[in-house]
VEXTINU-751347 format. One record per residue (C-alpha): residue number from 1; residue in three letters; chain; y, z, x. Coordinates in nm, 2 decimals. Last residue first. Layout:
BEGIN
{pos=NUM	code=ALA	unit=A	north=Y	up=Z	east=X} $
...
END
This chain:
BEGIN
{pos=245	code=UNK	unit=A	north=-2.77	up=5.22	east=-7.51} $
{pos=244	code=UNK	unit=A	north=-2.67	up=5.02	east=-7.26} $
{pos=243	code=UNK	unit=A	north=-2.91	up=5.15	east=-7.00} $
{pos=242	code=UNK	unit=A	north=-3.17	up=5.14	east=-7.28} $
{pos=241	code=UNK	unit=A	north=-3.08	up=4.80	east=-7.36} $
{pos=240	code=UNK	unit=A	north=-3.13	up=4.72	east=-6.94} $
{pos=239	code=UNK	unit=A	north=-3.47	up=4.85	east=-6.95} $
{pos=238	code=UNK	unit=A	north=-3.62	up=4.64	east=-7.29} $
{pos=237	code=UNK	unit=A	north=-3.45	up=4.39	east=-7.15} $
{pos=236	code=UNK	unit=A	north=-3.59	up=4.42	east=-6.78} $
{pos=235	code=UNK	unit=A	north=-3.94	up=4.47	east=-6.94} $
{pos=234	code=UNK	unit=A	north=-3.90	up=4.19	east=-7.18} $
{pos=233	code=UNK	unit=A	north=-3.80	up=3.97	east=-6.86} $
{pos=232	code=UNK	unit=A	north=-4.08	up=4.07	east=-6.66} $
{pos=231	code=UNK	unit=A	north=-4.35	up=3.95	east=-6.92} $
{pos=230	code=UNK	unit=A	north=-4.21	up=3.61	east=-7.03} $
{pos=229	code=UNK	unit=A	north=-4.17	up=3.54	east=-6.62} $
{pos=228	code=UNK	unit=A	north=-4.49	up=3.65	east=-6.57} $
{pos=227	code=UNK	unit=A	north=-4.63	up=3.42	east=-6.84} $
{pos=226	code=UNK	unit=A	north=-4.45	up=3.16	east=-6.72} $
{pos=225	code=UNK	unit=A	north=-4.59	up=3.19	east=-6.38} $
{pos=224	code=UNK	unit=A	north=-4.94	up=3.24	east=-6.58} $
{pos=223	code=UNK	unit=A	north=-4.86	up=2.91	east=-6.75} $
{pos=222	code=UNK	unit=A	north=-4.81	up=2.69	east=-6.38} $
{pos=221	code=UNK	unit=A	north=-5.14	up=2.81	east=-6.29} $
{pos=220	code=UNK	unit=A	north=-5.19	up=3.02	east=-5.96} $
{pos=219	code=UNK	unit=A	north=-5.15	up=3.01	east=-5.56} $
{pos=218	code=UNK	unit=A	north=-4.85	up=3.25	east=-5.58} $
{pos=217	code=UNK	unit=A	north=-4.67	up=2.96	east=-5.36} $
{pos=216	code=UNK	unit=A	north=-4.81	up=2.69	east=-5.56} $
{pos=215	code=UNK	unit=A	north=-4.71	up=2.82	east=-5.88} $
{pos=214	code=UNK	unit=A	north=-4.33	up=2.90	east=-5.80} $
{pos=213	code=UNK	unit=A	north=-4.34	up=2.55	east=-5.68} $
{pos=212	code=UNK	unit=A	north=-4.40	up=2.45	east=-6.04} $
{pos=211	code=UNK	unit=A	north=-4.23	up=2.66	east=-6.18} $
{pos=210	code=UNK	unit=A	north=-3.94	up=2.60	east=-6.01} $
{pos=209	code=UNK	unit=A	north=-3.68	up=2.75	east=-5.74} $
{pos=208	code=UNK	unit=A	north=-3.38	up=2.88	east=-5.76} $
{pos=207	code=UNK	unit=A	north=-3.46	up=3.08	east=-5.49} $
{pos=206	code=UNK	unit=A	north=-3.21	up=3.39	east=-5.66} $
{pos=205	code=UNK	unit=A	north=-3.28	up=3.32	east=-5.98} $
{pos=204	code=UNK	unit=A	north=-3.66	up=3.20	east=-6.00} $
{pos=203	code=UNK	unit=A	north=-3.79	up=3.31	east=-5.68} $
{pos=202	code=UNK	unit=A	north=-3.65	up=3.64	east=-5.77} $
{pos=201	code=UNK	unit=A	north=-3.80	up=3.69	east=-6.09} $
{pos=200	code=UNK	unit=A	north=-4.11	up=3.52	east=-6.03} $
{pos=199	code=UNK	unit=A	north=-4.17	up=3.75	east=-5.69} $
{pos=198	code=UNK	unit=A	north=-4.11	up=4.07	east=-5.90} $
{pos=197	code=UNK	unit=A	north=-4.33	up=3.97	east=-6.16} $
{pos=196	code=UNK	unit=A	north=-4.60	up=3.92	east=-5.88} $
{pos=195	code=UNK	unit=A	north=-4.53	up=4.28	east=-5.69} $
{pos=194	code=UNK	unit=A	north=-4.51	up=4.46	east=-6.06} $
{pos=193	code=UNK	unit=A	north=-4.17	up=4.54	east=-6.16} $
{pos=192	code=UNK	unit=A	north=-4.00	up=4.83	east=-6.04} $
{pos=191	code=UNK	unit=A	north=-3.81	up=4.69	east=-5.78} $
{pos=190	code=UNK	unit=A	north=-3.65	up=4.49	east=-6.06} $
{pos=189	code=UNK	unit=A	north=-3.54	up=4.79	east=-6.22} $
{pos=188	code=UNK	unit=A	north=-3.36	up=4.86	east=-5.96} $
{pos=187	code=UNK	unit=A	north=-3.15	up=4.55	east=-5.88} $
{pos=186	code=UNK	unit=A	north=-3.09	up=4.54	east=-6.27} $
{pos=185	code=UNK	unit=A	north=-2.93	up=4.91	east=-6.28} $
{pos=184	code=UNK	unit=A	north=-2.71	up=4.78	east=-5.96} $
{pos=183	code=UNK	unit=A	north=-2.62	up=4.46	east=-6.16} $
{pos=182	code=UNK	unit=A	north=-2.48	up=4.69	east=-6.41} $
{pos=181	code=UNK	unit=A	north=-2.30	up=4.89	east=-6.24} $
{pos=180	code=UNK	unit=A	north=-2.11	up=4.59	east=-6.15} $
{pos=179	code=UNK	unit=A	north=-2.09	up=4.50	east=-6.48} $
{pos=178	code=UNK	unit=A	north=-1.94	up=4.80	east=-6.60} $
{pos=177	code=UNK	unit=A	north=-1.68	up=4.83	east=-6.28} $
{pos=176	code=UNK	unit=A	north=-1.57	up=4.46	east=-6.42} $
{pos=175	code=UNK	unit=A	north=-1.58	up=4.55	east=-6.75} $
{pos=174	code=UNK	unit=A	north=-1.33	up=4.84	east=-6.68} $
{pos=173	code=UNK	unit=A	north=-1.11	up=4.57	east=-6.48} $
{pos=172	code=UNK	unit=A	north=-1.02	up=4.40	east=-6.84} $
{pos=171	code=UNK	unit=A	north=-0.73	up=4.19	east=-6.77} $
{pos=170	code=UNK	unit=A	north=-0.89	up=4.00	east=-6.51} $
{pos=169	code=UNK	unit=A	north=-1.20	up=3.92	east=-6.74} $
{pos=168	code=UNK	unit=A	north=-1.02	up=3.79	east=-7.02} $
{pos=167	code=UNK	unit=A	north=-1.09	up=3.43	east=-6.98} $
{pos=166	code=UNK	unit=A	north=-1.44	up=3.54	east=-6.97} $
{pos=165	code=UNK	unit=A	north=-1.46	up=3.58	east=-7.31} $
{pos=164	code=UNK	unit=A	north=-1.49	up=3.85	east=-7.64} $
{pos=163	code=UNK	unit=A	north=-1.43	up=4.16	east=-7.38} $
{pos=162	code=UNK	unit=A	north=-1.76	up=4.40	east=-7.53} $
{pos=161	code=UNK	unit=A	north=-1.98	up=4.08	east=-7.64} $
{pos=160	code=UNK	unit=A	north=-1.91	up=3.83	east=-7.41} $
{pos=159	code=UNK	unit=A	north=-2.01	up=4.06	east=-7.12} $
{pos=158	code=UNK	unit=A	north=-2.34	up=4.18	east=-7.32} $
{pos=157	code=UNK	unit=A	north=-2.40	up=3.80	east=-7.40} $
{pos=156	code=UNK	unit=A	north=-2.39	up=3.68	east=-7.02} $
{pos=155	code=UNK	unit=A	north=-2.61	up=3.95	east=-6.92} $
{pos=154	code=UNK	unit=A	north=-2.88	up=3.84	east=-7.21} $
{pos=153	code=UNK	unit=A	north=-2.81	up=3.49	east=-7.06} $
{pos=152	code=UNK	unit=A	north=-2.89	up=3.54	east=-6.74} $
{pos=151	code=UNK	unit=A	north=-3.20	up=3.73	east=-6.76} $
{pos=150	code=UNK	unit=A	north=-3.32	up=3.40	east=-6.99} $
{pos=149	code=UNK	unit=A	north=-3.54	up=3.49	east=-7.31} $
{pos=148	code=UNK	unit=A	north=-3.52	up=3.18	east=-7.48} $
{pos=147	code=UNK	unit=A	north=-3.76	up=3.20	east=-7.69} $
{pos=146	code=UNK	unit=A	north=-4.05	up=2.99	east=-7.77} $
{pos=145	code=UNK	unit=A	north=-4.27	up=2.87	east=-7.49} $
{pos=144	code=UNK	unit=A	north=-4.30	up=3.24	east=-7.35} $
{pos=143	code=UNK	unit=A	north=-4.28	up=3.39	east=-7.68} $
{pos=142	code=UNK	unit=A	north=-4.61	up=3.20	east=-7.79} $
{pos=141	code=UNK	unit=A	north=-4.71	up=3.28	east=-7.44} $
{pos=140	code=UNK	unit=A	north=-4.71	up=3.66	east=-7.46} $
{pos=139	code=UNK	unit=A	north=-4.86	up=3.68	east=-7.77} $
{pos=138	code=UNK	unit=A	north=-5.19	up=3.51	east=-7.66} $
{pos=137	code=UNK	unit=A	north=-5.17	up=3.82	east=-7.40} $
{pos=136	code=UNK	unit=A	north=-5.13	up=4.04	east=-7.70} $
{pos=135	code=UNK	unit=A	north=-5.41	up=3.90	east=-7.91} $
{pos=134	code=UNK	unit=A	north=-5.66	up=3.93	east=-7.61} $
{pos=133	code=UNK	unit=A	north=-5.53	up=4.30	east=-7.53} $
{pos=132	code=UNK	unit=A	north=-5.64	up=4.37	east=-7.91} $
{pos=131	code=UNK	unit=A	north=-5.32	up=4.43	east=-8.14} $
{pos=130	code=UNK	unit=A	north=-5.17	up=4.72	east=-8.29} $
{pos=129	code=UNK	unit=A	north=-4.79	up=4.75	east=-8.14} $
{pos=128	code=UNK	unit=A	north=-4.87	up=5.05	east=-7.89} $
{pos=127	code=UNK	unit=A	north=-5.21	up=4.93	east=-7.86} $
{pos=126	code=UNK	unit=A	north=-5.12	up=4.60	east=-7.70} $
{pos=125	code=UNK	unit=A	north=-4.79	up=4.78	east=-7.49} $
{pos=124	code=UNK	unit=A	north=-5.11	up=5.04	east=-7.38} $
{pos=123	code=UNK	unit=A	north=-5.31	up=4.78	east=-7.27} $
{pos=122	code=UNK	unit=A	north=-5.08	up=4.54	east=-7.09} $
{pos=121	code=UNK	unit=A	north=-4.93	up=4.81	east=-6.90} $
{pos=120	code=UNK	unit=A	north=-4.62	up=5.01	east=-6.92} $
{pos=119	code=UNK	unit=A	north=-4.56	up=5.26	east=-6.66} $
{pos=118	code=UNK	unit=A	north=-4.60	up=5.60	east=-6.78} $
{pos=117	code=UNK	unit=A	north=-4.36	up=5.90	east=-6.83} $
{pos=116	code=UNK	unit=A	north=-4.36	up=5.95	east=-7.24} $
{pos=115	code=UNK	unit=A	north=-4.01	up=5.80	east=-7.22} $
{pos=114	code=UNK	unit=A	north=-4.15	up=5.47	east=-7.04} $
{pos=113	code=UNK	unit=A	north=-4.42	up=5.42	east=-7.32} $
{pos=112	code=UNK	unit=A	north=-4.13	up=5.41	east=-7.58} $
{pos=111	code=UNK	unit=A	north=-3.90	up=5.15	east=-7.40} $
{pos=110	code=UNK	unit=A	north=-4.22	up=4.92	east=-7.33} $
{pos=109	code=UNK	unit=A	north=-4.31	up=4.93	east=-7.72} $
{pos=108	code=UNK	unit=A	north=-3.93	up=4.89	east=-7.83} $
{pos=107	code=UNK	unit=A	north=-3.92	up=4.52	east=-7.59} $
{pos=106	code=UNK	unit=A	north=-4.28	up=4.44	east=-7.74} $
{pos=105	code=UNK	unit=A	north=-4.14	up=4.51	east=-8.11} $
{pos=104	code=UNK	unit=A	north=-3.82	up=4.33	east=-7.97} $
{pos=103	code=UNK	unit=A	north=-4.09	up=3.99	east=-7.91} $
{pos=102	code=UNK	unit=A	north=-4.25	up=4.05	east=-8.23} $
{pos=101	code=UNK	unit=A	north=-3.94	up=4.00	east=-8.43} $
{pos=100	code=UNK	unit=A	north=-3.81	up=3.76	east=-8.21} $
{pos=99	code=UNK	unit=A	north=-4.15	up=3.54	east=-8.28} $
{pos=98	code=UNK	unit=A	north=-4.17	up=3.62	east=-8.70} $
{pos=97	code=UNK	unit=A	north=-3.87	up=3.46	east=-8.71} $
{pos=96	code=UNK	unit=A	north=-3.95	up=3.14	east=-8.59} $
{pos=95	code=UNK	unit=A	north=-3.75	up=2.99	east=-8.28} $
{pos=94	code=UNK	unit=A	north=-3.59	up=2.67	east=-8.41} $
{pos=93	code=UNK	unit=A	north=-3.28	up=2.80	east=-8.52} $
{pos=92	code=UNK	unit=A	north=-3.07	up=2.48	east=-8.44} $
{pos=91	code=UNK	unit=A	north=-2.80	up=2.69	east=-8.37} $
{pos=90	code=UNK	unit=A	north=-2.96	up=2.84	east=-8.10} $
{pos=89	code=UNK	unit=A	north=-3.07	up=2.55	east=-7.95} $
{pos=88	code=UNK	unit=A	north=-2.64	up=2.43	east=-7.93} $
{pos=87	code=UNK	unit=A	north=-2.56	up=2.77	east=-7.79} $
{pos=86	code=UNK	unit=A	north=-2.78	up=2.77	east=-7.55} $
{pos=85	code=UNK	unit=A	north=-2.68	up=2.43	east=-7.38} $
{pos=84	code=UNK	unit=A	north=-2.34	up=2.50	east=-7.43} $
{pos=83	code=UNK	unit=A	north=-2.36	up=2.81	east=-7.29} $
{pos=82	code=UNK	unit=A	north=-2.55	up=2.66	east=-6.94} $
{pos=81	code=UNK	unit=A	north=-2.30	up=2.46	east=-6.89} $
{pos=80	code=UNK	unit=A	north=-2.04	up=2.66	east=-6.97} $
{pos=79	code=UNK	unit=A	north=-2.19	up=2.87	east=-6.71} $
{pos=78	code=UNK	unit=A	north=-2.25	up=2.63	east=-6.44} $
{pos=77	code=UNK	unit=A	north=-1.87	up=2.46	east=-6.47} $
{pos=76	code=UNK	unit=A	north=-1.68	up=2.72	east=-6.29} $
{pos=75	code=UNK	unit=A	north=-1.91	up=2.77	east=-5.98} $
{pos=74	code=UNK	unit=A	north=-1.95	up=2.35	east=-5.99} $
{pos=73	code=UNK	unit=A	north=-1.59	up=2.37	east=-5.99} $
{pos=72	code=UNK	unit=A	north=-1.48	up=2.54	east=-5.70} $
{pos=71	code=UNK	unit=A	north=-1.28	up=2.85	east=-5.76} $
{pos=70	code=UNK	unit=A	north=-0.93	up=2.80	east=-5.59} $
{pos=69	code=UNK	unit=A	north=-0.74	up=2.92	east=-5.91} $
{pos=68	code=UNK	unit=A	north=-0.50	up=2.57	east=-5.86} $
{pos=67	code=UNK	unit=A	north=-0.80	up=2.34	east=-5.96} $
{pos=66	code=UNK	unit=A	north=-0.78	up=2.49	east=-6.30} $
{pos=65	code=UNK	unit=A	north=-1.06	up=2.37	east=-6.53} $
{pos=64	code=UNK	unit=A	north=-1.03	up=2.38	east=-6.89} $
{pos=63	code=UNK	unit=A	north=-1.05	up=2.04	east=-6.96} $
{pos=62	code=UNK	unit=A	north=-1.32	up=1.96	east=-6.73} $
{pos=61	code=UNK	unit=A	north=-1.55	up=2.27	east=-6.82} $
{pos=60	code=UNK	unit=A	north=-1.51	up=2.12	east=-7.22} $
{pos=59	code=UNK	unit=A	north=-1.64	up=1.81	east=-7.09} $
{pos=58	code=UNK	unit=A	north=-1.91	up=1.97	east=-6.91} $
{pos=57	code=UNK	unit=A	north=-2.04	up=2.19	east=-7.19} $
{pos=56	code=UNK	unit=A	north=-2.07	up=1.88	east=-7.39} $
{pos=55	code=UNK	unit=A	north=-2.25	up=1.71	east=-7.13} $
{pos=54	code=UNK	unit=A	north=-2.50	up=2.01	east=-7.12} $
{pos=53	code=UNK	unit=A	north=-2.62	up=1.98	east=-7.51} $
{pos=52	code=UNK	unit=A	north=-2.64	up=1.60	east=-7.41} $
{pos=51	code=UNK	unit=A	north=-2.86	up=1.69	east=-7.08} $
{pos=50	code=UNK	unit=A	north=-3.06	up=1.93	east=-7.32} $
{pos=49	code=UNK	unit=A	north=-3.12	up=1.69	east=-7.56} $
{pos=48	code=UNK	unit=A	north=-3.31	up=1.45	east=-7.31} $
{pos=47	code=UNK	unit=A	north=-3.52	up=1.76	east=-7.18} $
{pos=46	code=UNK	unit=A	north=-3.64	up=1.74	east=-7.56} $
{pos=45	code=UNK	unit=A	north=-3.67	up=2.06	east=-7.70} $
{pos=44	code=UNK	unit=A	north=-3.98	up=2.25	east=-7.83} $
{pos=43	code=UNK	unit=A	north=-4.19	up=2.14	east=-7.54} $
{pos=42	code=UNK	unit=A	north=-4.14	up=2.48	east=-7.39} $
{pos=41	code=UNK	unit=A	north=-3.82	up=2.59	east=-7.45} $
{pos=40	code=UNK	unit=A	north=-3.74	up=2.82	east=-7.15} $
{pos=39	code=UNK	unit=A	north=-3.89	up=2.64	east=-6.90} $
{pos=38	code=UNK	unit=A	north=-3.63	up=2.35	east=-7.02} $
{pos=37	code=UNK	unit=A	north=-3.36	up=2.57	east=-6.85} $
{pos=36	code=UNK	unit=A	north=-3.43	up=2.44	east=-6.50} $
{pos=35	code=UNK	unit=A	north=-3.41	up=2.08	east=-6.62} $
{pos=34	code=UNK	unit=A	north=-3.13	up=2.08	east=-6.81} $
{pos=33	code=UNK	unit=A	north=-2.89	up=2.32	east=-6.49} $
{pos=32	code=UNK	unit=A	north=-3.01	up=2.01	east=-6.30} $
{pos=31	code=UNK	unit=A	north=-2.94	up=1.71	east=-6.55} $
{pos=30	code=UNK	unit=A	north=-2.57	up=1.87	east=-6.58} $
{pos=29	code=UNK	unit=A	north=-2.52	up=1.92	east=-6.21} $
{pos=28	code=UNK	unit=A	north=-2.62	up=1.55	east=-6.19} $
{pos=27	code=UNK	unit=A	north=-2.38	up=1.46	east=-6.41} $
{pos=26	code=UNK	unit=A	north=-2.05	up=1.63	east=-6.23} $
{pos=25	code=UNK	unit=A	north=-1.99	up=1.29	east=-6.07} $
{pos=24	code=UNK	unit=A	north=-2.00	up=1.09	east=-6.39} $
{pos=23	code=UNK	unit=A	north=-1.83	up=1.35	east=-6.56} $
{pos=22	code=UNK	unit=A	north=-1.53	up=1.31	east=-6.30} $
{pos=21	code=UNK	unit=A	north=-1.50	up=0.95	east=-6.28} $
{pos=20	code=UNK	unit=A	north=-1.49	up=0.97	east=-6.70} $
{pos=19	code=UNK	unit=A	north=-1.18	up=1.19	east=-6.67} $
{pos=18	code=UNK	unit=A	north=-1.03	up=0.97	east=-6.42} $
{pos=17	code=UNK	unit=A	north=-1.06	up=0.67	east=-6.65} $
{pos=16	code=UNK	unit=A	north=-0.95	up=0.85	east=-6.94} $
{pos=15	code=UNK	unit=A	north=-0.61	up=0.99	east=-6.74} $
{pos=14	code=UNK	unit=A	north=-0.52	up=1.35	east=-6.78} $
{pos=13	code=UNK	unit=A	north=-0.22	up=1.27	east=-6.60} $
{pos=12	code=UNK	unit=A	north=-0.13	up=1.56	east=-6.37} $
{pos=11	code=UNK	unit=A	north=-0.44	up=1.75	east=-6.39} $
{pos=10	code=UNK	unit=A	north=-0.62	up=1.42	east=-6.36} $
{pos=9	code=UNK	unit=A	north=-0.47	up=1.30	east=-6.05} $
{pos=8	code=UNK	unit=A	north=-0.50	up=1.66	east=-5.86} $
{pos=7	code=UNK	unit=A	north=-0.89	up=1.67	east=-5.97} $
{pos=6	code=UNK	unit=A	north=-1.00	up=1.33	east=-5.86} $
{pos=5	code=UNK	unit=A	north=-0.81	up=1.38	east=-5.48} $
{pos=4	code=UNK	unit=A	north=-0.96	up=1.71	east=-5.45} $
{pos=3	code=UNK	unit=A	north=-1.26	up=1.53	east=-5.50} $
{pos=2	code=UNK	unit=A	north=-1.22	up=1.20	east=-5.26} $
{pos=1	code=UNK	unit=A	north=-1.21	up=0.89	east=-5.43} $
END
């Protein structure tokens, strides 16, 4: 049945059987948006459990959904998605402690070193916080296959955070100017980053590519990508807080 057909039926009836055409369709999206986030869990979570996570972010995208606001629903359905599937890690607390700790210590170190007028580098973010370059760079991967440290989401928090939801958005046009701004700051700092941090980052988000490809094109192992990746993103955090302050 054609798509437009699918959504016109259910939004009228809100019949079962429609419903479940509908999820079965939208699956695959699911299984995608599962598989591109399982860089950021490492083999701490089941790709498996991140489709179910997903599913339930889908179902909840279904309900909701207003076929009448002509946004398409694969654009709707992405971030919920991709919440649910954060939201349900999170609350399974896996991450150790000692891990965030370390990685907003990094995120303060980078913040610091910029005031005094340098670039951060490996060394002086390894001094800054007392460990040996060796330690940090072993550092670096235990947050890279333990937090989720997605550009996305920490964008996606600061929105919820000062509106409380994006069902609010249209009555909040302030936020909207913010954001925008926002996404400026990002697009700056980004041309800051080193040349092969900068090629993660946007083959990443804006390629949507993987890490695997991402490998192969920088001609390097699959752990340094995510090692860039780990790297880049604590400096755009540690950047975009200050902008916040």
């Amino acid at each position: 049945m054609d798509e437009t057909v699918l959504w016109e039926r259910y939004s009228k009836t809100k019949d079962p059987k429609i419903k479940e055409q509908l999820i079965l369709r939208y699956m695959p999206l699911v299984k995608l948006i599962a598989g591109r986030m399982a860089m950021y869990f490492g083999g701490n979570v089941e790709y498996d459990d991140l489709v179910s996570y997903g599913s339930l972010g889908l179902l909840d995208a279904i309900e909701k959904y207003d076929s009448q606001k002509g946004v398409k629903f694969e654009t709707y359905a992405y971030t919920r998605i991709r919440g649910a599937i954060i939201d349900c890690v999170r609350s399974q607390d896996w991450v150790p402690r000692s891990i965030r700790q370390k990685a907003k210590e990094i995120e303060r170190a980078y913040i610091e070193i910029e005031k005094e007028g340098k670039v951060p580098t490996d060394e002086e973010v390894a001094k800054k916080i007392g460990l040996s370059l060796s330690d940090y760079q072993k550092l670096q991967e235990k947050i890279s296959s333990g937090m989720v440290l997605s550009l996305e989401s920490f964008l996606e928090q600061n929105y919820e955070t000062r509106i409380g939801g994006l069902e609010d958005f249209v009555s909040h046009p302030e936020v909207f100017i913010e954001n925008e701004e926002l996404k400026e700051v990002l697009r700056q700092e980004i041309e800051n980053l080193s040349e092969n941090e900068k090629m993660v980052i946007l083959l990443y988000y804006y390629e949507e590519l993987s890490i695997k490809e991402i490998a192969k094109i920088l001609g390097v192992s699959e752990s340094r990508v995510s090692q860039l990746h780990t790297r880049a993103l604590l400096k755009l955090r540690a950047r975009l807080e200050k902008y916040l302050g």
